[in-house]
C-alpha positions in Angstrom: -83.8 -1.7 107.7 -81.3 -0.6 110.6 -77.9 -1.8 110.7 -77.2 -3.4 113.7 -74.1 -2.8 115.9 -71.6 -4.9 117.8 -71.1 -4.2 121.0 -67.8 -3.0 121.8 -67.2 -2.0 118.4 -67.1 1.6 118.9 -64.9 1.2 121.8 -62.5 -0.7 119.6 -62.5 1.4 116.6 -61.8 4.4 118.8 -58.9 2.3 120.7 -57.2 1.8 117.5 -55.7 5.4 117.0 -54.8 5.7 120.5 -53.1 2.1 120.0 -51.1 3.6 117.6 -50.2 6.8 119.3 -48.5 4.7 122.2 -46.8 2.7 119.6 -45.4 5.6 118.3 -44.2 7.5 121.4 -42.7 4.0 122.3 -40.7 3.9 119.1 -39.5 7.5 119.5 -38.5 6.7 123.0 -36.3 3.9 121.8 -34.9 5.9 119.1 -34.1 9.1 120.9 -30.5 7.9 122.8 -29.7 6.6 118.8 -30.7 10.0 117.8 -29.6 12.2 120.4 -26.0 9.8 119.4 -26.3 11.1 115.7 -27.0 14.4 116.5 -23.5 14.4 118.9 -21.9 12.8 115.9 -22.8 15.8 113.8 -24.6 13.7 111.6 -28.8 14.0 111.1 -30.5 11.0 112.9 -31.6 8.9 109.8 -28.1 8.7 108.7 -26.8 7.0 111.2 -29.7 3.6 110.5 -29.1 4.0 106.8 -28.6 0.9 105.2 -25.2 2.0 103.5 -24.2 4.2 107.2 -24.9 0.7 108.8 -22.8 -0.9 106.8 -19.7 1.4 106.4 -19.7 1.1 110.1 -19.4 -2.2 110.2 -17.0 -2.6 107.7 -14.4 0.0 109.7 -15.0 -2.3 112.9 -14.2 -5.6 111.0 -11.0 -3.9 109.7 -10.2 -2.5 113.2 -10.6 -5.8 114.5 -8.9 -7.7 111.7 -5.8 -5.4 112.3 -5.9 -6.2 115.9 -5.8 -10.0 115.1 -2.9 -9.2 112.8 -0.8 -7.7 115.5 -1.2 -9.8 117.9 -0.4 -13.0 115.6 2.8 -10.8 115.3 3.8 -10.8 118.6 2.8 -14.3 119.4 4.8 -15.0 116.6 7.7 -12.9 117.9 7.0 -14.7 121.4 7.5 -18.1 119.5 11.0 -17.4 118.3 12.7 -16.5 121.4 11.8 -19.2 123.2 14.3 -21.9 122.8 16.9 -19.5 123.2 15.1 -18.7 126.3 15.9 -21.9 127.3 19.0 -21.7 126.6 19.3 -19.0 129.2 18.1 -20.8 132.1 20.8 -23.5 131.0 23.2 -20.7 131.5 21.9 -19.4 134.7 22.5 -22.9 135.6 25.9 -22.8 134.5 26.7 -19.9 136.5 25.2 -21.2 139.8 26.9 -24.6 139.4 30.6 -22.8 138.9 29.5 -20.0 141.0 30.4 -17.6 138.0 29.5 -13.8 138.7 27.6 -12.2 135.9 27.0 -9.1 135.1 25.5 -7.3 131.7 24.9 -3.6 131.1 22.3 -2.7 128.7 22.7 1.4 127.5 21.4 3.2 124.8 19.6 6.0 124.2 15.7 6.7 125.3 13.1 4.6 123.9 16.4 2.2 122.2 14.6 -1.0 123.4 16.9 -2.1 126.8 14.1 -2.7 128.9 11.9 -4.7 126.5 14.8 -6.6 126.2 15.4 -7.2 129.7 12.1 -8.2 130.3 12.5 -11.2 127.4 15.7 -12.1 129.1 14.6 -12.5 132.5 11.1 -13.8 131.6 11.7 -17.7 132.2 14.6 -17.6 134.3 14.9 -18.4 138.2 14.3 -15.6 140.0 16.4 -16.4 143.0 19.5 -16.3 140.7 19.5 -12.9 139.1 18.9 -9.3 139.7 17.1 -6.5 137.6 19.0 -3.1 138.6 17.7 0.7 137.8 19.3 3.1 140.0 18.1 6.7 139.8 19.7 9.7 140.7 22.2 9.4 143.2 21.2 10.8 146.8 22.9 13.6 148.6 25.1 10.9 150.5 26.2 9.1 147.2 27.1 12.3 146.0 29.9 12.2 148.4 31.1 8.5 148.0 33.5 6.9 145.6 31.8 7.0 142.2 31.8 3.1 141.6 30.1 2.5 145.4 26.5 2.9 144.5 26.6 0.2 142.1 29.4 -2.1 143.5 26.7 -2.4 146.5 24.4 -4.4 143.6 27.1 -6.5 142.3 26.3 -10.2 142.3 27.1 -12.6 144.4 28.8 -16.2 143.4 26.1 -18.0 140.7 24.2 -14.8 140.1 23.6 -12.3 137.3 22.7 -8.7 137.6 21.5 -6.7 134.5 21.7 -3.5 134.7 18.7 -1.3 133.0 21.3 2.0 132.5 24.5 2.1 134.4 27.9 3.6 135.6 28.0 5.1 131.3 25.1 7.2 132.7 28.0 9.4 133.6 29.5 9.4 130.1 26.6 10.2 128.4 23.3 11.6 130.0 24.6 13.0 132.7 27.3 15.7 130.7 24.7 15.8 128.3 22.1 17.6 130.7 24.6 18.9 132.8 24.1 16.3 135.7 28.0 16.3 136.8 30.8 18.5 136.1 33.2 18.3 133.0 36.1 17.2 135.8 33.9 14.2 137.0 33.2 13.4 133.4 36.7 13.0 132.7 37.7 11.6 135.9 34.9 8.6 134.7 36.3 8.4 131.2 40.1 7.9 132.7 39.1 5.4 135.3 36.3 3.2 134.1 38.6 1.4 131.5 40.8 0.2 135.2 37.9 -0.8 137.2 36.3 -3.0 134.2 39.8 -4.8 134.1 39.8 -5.5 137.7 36.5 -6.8 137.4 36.9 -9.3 134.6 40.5 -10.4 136.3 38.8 -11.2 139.5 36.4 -13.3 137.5 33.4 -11.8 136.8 31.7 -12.3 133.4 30.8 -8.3 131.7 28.9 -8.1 128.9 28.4 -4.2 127.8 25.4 -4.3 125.1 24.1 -0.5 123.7 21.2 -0.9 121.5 21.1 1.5 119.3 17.9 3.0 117.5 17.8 6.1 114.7 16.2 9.4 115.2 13.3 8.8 113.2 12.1 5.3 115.1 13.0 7.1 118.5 10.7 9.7 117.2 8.3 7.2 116.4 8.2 5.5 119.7 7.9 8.7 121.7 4.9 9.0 119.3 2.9 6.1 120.6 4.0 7.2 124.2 2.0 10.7 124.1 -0.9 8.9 122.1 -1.3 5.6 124.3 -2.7 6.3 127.7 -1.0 2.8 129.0 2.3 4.1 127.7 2.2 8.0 129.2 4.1 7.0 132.3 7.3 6.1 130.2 7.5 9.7 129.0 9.7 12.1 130.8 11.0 14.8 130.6 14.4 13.8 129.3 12.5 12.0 126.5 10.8 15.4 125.5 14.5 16.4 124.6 16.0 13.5 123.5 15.3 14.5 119.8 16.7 18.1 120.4 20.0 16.7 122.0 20.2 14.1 119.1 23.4 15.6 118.1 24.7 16.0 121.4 24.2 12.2 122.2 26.1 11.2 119.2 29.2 12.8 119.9 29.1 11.5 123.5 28.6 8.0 122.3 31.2 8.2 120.0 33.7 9.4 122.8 32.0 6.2 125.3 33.3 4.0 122.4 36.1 5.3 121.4 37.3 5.5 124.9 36.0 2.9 126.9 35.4 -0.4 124.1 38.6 -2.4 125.6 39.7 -5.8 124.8 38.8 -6.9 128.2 35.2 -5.5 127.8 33.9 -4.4 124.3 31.1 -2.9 123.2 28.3 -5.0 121.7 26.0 -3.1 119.6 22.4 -3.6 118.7 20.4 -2.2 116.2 17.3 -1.9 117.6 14.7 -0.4 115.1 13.2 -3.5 114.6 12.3 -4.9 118.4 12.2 -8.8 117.6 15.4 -8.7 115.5 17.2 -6.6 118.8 15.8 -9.2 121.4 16.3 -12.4 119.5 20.1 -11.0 118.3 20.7 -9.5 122.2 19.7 -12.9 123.3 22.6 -14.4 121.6 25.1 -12.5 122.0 24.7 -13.1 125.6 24.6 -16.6 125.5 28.1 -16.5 123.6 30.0 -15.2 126.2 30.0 -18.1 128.3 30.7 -21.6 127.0 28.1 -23.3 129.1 26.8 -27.0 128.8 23.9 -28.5 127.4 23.8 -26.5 124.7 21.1 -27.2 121.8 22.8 -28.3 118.4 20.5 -27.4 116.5 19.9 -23.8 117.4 21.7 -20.9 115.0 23.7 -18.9 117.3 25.2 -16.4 114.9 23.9 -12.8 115.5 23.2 -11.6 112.4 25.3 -9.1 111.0 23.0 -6.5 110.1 22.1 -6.6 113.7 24.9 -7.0 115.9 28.0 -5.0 115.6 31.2 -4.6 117.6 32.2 -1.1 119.3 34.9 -1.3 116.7 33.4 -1.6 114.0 30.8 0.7 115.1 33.3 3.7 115.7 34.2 3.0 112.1 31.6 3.7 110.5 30.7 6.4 112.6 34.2 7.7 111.5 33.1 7.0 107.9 30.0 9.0 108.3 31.7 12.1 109.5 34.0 12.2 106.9 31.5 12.2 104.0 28.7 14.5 106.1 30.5 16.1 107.9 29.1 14.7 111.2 28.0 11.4 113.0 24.3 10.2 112.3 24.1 6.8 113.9 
């Protein structure tokens, strides 16, 4: 008896393997860019959709992003804290407008020590039309030629306002001999007169607070660190970072002859230890707002710098004393 036949069924058996043929070349098509990633990984293909591959990679991408959380919960942390005494600072902007008090603070230390972070917090709240953020460079041909002082008298502030200065006139005491930017007679000449002009300053009534925040070798090394590695941070590299660390020595001394030399009665030294940023900002912060007895001031605010933080140029050139006579040099 003959078998019959469906029609079409032919058709459709031999459809099936072809069916299958474009499924696969489909599959491999999607597969190849995930592939042709493995193979750039130096890894073979089927690695990279293993179970346990799958996994592992997922795993370093939820501790990536778990550490990401963590730091910024840090800083918003480290935000947090500063802020009443950043209020407090717009109180004492207001102070100095109402009495028409001039202000002006000097923030020096070495590269990477933390002054313009610091700035930065200071200034972040305040009124704008009341202070001044100065950075001058090197000085031009025609400066060269001019009183010393003139460049940066020009930026003093006027009645009410503040100026900070991001480096300053103590450019002359320390980077510039250090690199060999001026002459040991305009060195000295500096170190003889600077002590005169900060008196007349404060006795014509201007408010100077000198703050140098210092950092140690290893967390200046550190910092230059995440400079080369951080693409956003490159541009604050230059080339008298790249020998900061090789001058370590050199800077030391210098500081030590700034303080010994220039921390008066009328306008001491403040120093900050700035290896931990948030203690430096929060401790800078304070010792600012203690120089002036303004009104309005919060009760209930702790305005103590702590002690581990803040130290005076006296102090400081003590222990820098102390250091050198059990190691035979300075170290901070």
């Amino acid at each position: 008896m003959a078998t019959k036949t469906r029609p079409g069924a032919g058709r459709t058996a031999a459809a099936k393997p072809a069916a299958k043929r474009t499924t696969a070349k489909r599959t491999a098509a999607k597969r190849a860019p995930e592939q042709a990633g493995a193979l750039a990984e130096g890894r073979r293909p089927e690695e990279g959709n293993s179970p346990e591959e799958r996994l592992r990679r997922l795993s370093e991408e939820n501790r990536a992003l778990k550490a990401a959380l963590r730091r910024s919960a840090r800083k918003l942390r480290a935000e947090e804290i500063l802020k009443p005494y950043q209020a407090e600072l717009i109180r004492l902007q207001e102070h100095l407008e109402q009495t028409k008090t001039r202000m002006i603070i000097l923030f020096e230390g070495r590269d990477a020590a933390g002054k313009g972070g610091t700035i930065r917090r200071v200034t972040r709240y305040m009124n704008e039309k009341h202070y001044r953020v100065v950075a001058l460079g090197r000085p031009t041909e025609e400066q060269r030629t001019q009183w010393f002082f003139q460049k940066y008298v020009t930026a003093f502030p006027r009645g009410g306002e503040m100026v900070l200065f991001d480096r300053s006139w103590y450019n002359r005491a320390m980077v510039e001999p250090v690199f060999g930017f001026c002459t040991d007679r305009e060195y000295q000449d500096f170190m003889r007169g600077v002590v005169g002009f900060e008196r007349d300053l404060v006795r014509q009534g201007t408010v100077l607070v000198k703050l140098y925040f210092s950092v140690t070798r290893e967390e200046q090394a550190r910092r230059f660190q995440r400079r080369k590695d951080d693409p956003l941070r490159q541009w604050k590299l230059s080339e008298v970072d790249l020998q900061a660390q090789d001058r370590w020595d050199e800077f030391t001394n210098m500081k030590y002859e700034m303080l010994k030399r220039t921390n008066s009665t009328h306008a001491p030294w403040t120093i900050i230890r700035s290896d931990d940023k948030v203690k430096a900002r929060l401790n800078a912060i304070k010792a600012i707002l203690n120089t002036v007895p303004y009104e309005r001031r919060d009760p209930g605010l702790d305005f103590v710098p702590a002690a581990e933080v803040v130290v005076s140029g006296a102090r400081e050139l003590e222990l820098m004393e102390a250091q050198r006579l059990q190691s035979g040099k300075f170290i901070i």
